[in-house]
N, C-alpha and C positions, 0 to 999 in steps of 0.2 A: 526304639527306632534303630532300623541298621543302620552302618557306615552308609550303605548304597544307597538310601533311599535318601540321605541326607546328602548327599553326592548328587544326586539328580535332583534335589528341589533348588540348592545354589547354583546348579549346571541354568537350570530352567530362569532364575531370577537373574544371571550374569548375561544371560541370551539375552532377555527382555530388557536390561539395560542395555545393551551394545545395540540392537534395534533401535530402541528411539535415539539413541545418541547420533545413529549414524542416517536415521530420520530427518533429524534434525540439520544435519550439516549436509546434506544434498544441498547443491549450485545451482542457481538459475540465473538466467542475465541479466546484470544491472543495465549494462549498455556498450551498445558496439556501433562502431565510426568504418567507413573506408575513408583513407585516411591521404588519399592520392587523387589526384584531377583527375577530371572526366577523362577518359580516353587514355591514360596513362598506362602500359603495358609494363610491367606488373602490376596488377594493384593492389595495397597494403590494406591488411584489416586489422584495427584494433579490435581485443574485445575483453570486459570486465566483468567478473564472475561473482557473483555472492552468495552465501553460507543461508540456509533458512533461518538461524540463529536472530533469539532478539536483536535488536539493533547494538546495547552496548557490545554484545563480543560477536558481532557477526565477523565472519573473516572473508578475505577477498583474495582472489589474485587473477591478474591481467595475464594476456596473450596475444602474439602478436604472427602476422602469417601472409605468404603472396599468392594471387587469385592470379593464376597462368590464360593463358588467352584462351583456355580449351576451358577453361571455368573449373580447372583442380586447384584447391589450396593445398598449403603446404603450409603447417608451422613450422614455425622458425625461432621463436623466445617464449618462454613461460614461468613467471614473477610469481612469488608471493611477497605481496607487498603488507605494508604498516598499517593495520586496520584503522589508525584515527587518518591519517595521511587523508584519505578519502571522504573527509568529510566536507573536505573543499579544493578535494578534483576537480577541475574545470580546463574542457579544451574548447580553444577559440573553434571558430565556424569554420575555417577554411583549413583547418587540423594541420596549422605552422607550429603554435604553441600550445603548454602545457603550464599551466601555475596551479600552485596548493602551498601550503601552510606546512613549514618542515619543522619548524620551532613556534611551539604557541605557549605562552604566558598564563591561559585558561586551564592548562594540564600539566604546566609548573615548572616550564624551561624561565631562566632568565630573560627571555626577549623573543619577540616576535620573529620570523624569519619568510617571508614568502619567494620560494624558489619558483623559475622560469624554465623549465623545459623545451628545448626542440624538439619536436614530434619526430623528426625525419631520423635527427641522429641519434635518439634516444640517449641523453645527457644534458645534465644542467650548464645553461650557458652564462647565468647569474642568479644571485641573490641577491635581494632586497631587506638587509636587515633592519628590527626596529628597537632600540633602547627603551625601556619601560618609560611611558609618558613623554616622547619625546616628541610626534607628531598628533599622539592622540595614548588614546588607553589600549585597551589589548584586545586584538581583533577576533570576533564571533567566527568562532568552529564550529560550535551545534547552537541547538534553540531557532527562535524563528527570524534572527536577521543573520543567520550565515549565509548571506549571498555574497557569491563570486561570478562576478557577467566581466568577459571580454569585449569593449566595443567593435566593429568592424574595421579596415585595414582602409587608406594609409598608416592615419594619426591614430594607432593603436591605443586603448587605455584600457586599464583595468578598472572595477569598483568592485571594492568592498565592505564590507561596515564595521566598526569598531565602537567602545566604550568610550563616552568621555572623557579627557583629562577633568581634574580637578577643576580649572580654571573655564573648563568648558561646559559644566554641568548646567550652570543656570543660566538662560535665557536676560533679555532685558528684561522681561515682564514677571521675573521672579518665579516663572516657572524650569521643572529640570527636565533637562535632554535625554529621552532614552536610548540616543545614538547618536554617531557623527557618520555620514556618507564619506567616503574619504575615496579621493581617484590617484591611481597613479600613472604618471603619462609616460609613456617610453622614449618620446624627443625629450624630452628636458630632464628626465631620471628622477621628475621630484615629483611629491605629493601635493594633493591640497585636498583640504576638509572642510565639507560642506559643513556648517553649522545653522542652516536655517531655521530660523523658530517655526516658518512655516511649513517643514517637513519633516524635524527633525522627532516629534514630542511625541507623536502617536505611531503604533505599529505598522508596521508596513508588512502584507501580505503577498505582492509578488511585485519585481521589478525588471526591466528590462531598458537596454540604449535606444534612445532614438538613433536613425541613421547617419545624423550629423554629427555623435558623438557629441552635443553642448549637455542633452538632458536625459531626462531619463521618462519611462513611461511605468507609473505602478500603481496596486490599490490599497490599498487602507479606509474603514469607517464604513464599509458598503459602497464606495465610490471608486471607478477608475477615475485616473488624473492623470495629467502629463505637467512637467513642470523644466525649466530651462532654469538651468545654474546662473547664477545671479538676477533673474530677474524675480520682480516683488512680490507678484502673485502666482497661483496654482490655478491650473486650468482643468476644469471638469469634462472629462469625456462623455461617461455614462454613471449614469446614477443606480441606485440602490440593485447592485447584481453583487453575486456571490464573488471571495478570494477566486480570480482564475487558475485554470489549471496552465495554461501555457499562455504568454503574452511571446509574439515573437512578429519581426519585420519582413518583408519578403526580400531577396538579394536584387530583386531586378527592378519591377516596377514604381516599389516604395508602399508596396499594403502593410499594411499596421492587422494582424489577425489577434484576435483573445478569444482562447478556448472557455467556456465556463461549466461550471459541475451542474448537477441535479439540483434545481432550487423548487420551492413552493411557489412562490412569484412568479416564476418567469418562466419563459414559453422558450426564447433566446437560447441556444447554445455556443453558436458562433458570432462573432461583432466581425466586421469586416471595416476599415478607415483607408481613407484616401491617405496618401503623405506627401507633400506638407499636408497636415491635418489645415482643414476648410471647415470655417464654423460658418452656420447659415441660422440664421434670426438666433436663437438662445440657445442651438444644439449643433456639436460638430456632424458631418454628413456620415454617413455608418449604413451599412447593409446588415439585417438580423437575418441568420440564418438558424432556421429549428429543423430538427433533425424527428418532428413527432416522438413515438416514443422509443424510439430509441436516443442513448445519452451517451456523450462523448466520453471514454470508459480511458485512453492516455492519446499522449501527442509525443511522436518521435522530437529528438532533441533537436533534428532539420525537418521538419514537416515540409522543407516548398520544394517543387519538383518542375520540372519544365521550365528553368529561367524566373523561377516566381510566379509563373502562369496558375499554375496548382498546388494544391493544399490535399496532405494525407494526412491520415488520422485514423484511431480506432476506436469503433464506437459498441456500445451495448445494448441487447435487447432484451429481458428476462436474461437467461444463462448463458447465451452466444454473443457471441462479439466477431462484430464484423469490422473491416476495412473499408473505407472510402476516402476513393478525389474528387476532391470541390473544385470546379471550376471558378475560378475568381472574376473572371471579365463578364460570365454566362450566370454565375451561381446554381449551377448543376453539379447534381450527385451521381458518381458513378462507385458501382459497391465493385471494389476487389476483391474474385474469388480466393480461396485458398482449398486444396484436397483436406486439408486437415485442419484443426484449431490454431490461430496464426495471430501471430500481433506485429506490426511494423515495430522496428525497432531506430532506423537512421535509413536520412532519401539524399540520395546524389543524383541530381538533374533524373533521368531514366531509371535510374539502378536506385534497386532499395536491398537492406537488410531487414529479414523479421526472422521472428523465433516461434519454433513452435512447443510446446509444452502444455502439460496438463498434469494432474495432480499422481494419473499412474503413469507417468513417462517422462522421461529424463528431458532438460533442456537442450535445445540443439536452433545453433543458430544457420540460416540458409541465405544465401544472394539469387535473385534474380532481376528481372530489369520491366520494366512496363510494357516493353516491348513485346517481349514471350507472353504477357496477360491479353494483349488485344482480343477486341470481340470475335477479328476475322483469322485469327490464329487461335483458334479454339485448347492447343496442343499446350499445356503448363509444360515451364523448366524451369527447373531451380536446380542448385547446387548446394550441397551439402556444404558446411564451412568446419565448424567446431562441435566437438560437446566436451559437458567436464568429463572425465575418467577415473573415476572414485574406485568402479570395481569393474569385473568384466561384464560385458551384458547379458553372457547365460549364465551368470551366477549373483542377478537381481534379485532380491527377494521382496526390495522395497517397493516396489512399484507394481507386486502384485497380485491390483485387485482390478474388479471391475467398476466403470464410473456411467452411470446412468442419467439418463435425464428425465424431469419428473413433471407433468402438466396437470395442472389441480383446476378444478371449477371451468372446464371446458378452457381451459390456457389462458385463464386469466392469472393466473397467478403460476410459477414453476417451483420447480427445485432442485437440488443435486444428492444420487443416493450413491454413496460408495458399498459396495460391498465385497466382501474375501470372493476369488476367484470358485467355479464349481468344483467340489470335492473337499474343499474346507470344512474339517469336520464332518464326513456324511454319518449320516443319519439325526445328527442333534441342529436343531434351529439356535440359530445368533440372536444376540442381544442387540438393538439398537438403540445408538443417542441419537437422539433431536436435537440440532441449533435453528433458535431460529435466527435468521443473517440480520444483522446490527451494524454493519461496516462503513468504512467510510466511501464507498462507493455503490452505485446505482443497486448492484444487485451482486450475489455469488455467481461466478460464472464456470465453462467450465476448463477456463485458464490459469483461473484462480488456482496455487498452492500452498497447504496451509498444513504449514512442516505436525501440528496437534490433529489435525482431522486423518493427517493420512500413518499419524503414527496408531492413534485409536485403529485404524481397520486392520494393521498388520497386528494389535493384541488382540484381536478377534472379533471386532466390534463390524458392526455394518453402522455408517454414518448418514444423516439424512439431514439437510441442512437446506432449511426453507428461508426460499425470500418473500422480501413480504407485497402483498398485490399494490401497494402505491408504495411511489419511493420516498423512504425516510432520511430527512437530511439531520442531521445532528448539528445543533449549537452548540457552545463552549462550552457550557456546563455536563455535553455527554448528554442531553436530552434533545428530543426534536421538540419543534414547536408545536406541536396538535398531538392528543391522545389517541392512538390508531384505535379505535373500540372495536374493531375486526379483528385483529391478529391473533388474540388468540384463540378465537375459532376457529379462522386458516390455518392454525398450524396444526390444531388438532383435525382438522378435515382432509392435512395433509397424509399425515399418520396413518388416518384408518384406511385414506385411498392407498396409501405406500403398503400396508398391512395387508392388504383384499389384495394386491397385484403380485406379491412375494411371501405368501402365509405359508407357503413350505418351507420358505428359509428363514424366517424371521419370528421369533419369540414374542407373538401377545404380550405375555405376564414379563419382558424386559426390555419395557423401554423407558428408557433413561431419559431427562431433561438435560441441556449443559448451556449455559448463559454466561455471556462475559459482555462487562459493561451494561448498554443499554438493554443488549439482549437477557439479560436478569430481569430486568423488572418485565420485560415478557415473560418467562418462564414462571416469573412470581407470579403472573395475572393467570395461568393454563395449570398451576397445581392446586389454586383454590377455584376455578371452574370447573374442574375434572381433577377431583381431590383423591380417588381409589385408581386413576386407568394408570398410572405412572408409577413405575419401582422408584425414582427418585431423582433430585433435582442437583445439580452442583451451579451455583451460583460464584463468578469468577470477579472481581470489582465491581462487590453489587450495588446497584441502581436499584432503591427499595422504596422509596419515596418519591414520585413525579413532585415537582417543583411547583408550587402554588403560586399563578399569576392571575391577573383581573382576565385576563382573554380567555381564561378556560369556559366551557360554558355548561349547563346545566347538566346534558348529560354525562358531558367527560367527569364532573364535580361525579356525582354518583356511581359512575364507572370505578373510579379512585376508591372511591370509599365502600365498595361492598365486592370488588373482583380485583385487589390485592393481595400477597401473603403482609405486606407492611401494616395497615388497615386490617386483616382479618387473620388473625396468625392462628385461631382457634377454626379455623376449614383447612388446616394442612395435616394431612392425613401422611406423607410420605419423609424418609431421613432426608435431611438436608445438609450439604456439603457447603462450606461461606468458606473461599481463597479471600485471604484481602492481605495489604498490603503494610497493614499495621495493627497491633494489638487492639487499640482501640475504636476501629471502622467497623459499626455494624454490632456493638457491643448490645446496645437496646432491642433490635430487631432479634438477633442472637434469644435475648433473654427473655422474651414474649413469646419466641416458640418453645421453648423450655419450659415455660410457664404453662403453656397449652399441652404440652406432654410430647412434643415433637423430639424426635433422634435428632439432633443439630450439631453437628461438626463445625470447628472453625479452627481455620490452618492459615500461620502467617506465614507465606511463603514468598519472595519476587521470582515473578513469573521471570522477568527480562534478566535475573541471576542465575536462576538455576531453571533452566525450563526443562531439562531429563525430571528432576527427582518432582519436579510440579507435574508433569504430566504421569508420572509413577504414582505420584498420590492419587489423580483423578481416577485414576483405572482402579486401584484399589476401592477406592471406595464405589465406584460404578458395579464391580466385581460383590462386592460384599457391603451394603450400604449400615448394616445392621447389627454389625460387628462391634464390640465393646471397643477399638482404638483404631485407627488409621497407621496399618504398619504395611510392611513392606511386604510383596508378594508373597516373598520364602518365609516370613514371620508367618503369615499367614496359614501358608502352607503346613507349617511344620505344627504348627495350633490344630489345624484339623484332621492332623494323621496322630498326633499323641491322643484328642478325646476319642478317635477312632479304635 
């Protein structure tokens, strides 16, 4: 082999790393505040940026800017701040204050330290240091009780939750604490730490202040509750509904709103409460509001608009995602248009901020006001605010393909197809993978970005990522509760419709499976139904075994048992790729298709460590399933130009 040609296979594999790397760390908004009173001339905008990056090294940085009375911004500061810092961000509602955790005990400082920020003057105006076990243990940064809630102004307090001390582990009843509530009040400078047996023992799923600032409103056990500090008992709201996505107060009237996810149960998306809450015979008064099918998909960190009058939100339908205000006094829906793909992001009485984004286009956050949307000023205006600035924008390369939308069995069911822009490659057809969507919310949309789908299409791949035609909720365990016995026919129905609309561009004989989590044991159940139509499957935290409970019922039992690869490893006809996250997950399934004569790969890689060289493997073996090792593209490479 020449110099040169060995020059340009590492020229080619050094490309393809710096692509997905720089795939990867593309920004999108965590969250943006205007950060000034209504009416206020300038007005300030905060805004906080994050990395596509796993969660442990996602990186972040803030900015800050004035919206001139002619609606031009102007930045003015631009941070790159302390990626754990961020883990317990929190600005009050009326964006005076700022508190986070500058010294935490959980990542190995001596002592606790939570710093108070003035928003206005951008500078700490104290510290609240804490000596190891001095008021309590070492306060929750990550996991699921790091909450930081600001209560509302005068008598300002914080809460947040910490570890017990020693002395406060166990209850009277010889049970242990798996936390202490602990408030700190800003008149008196001191703490105090809830230790109630009867809140303290089981998980807590979302929390939020009442307005009086005494209690607090959250859920845990499948039940909302509200509960007032020192009194004896716990007051049930509403029963057996899903963790919420938002519990939040309104500033004016005193409503109590809790947003809730997709459930099997329940029909419910929104609970609407009077405050003071009013109980009538054995149930507090509540207004359900359902949204049909569409599902409430996020809730800006201020949802209430007009004095508390209205409630914004964004919600989901198959692949779109729309905007609506709920009239709270009427309980009417009014949908907010947008020209383009849009999600509110923060509402000041009139004025809102949303983002617009999509998986080929860069985040960009815009201000407009309710006003400009009226039904009788037909004429939208919005104003440009920010976007990140990674690289120039005529010299994107990341962002371009094209993103289709996809409607299977007469729009019962959708999809999303990403494909390379036209002239990619002419004259040869693409390879596509199949996902089918597993996620934790309603459906794939086309807001959704999803730093592996969109690196796949810039290695050449056309991506096709199906939802499924009822919404699957996941339980703890990473499985839903009911065996879909449909899906994987759907997805292969999707396929061949996607196939028949795109057969000029799209390669029959390559198309790939790619499953992560739940969506594995789909992908398991569509290689032994359709054991030849598939080059091959890559299973990412596979889900190979459905969970045996008395509720299964006859068919789903038989379903399990004859259209698995777990249960049938001798009908899998295609290589298989098993990412897991330890040597010994998947070790038996592994060795059943080996035993059946299957090409079976298994790579220990953490996805949330190294997600370039994880996604390098994928492709690789997407590229060449068949190959005696999982090596690196230029390995590869340089393999098939020496037997040549």
């Amino acid at each position: 082999m020449s110099e040169a040609d060995r020059k340009a296979i590492w020229e080619f594999a050094e490309k393809r790393n710096t692509m997905i790397t720089r795939q990867i760390e593309q920004y999108r908004l965590k969250s943006a505040r205007i950060i000034t009173p209504t009416g206020y001339i300038p007005e300030e905008v905060y805004v906080l940026w994050e990395s596509l990056d796993a969660a442990p090294v996602r990186k972040h940085f803030s900015s800050r800017g004035f919206l001139s009375e002619q609606k031009k911004y102007f930045e003015y500061s631009k941070n790159n701040e302390d990626d754990w810092r961020h883990f317990t961000y929190t600005m009050s509602d009326d964006c005076e204050l700022v508190a986070y955790v500058s010294e935490s005990i959980e990542i190995g400082h001596s002592m606790d330290v939570i710093t108070f920020e003035s928003v206005q003057y951008q500078k700490a105006i104290f510290h609240v240091a804490f000596e190891k076990d001095e008021h309590h243990g070492s306060i929750f940064i990550t996991g699921p009780h790091s909450y930081f809630k600001f209560s509302a102004g005068p008598d300002r307090k914080l809460l947040y939750f910490a570890r017990p001390r020693s002395d406060q582990r166990k209850t009277c009843c010889g049970k242990n604490r798996n936390f202490v509530i602990c408030v700190y009040d800003f008149d008196t400078k001191g703490v105090v730490v809830v230790t109630d047996e009867n809140i303290c023992l089981k998980p807590i799923n979302a929390v939020e202040w009442t307005p009086d600032n005494r209690g607090i409103v959250f859920h845990r056990d499948g039940d909302l509750l509200w509960h007032r500090f020192g009194d004896k008992y716990i007051n049930v709201l509403y029963k057996n509904c899903p963790a919420p996505l938002k519990i939040t107060f309104s500033p004016g009237d005193g409503r109590l709103a809790v947003f809730l996810p997709t459930s099997f149960n329940k029909d419910s998306q929104i609970l609407l409460f009077h405050w003071p809450l009013v109980k009538a015979a054995l149930t507090y008064q509540h207004d359900v509001i359902s949204l049909g099918e569409h599902r409430v998909w996020s809730v800006p960190d201020r949802p209430w608009a007009n004095g508390g009058k209205d409630l914004i939100f964004n919600a989901n339908w198959q692949h779109n995602v729309v905007s609506y205000m709920l009239q709270t006094a009427t309980r009417e829906l009014q949908k907010i248009t947008f020209p383009k793909p849009a999600v509110i992001v923060d509402v000041q009485e009139h004025e809102i901020l949303f983002e617009t984004v999509s998986a080929n286009s860069k985040s960009r956050l815009w201000y407009t006001s309710l006003e400009s949307m009226n039904e009788e000023n037909p004429e939208f205006r919005a104003s440009l605010l920010t976007a990140p600035r990674l690289i120039d924008d005529d010299e994107d390369p990341y962002h371009a393909f094209d993103v289709k939308h996809m409607y299977f069995d007469k729009a019962a069911y959708t999809g999303v197809l990403y494909m390379p822009v036209e002239g990619f490659k002419p004259g040869k057809k693409l390879e596509m993978i199949v996902i089918p969507y597993a996620g934790t919310k309603p459906n794939f949309t086309d807001l959704d970005q999803e730093a592996m789908y969109s690196a796949f299409v810039n290695c050449g791949f056309c991506v096709l990522i199906v939802n499924n035609r009822h919404a699957t909720i996941q339980l703890d365990d990473g499985y839903p509760e009911k065996v879909d016995l449909c899906v994987a026919d759907d997805v292969h129905a999707a396929v061949l419709e996607t196939l028949e609309q795109n057969r000029d561009r799209i390669d029959e004989e390559g198309i790939c499976l790619y499953g992560a989590d739940y969506a594995s044991f789909i992908v398991s159940s569509i290689i032994v139904k359709y054991p030849l139509f598939y080059k091959s499957a890559s299973l990412i935290r596979p889900h190979v075994e459905f969970p045996a409970h008395a509720e299964l019922t006859e068919a789903e039992m038989i379903y399990l048992k004859e259209y698995t690869a777990f249960e049938q490893p001798s009908k899998v006809r295609i290589p298989i790729l098993l990412m897991v996250d330890d040597d010994e997950t998947c070790s038996e399934f592994r060795q059943s298709l080996l035993t059946a004569g299957v090409i079976c790969y298994k790579e220990t890689v953490r996805e949330e460590e190294m997600q370039s060289v994880f996604i390098q493997r994928v492709t690789d073996f997407l590229e060449d399933p068949v190959g005696e090792e999982i090596a690196s593209e230029a390995e590869k490479m340089l393999e098939k130009l020496e037997v040549s």
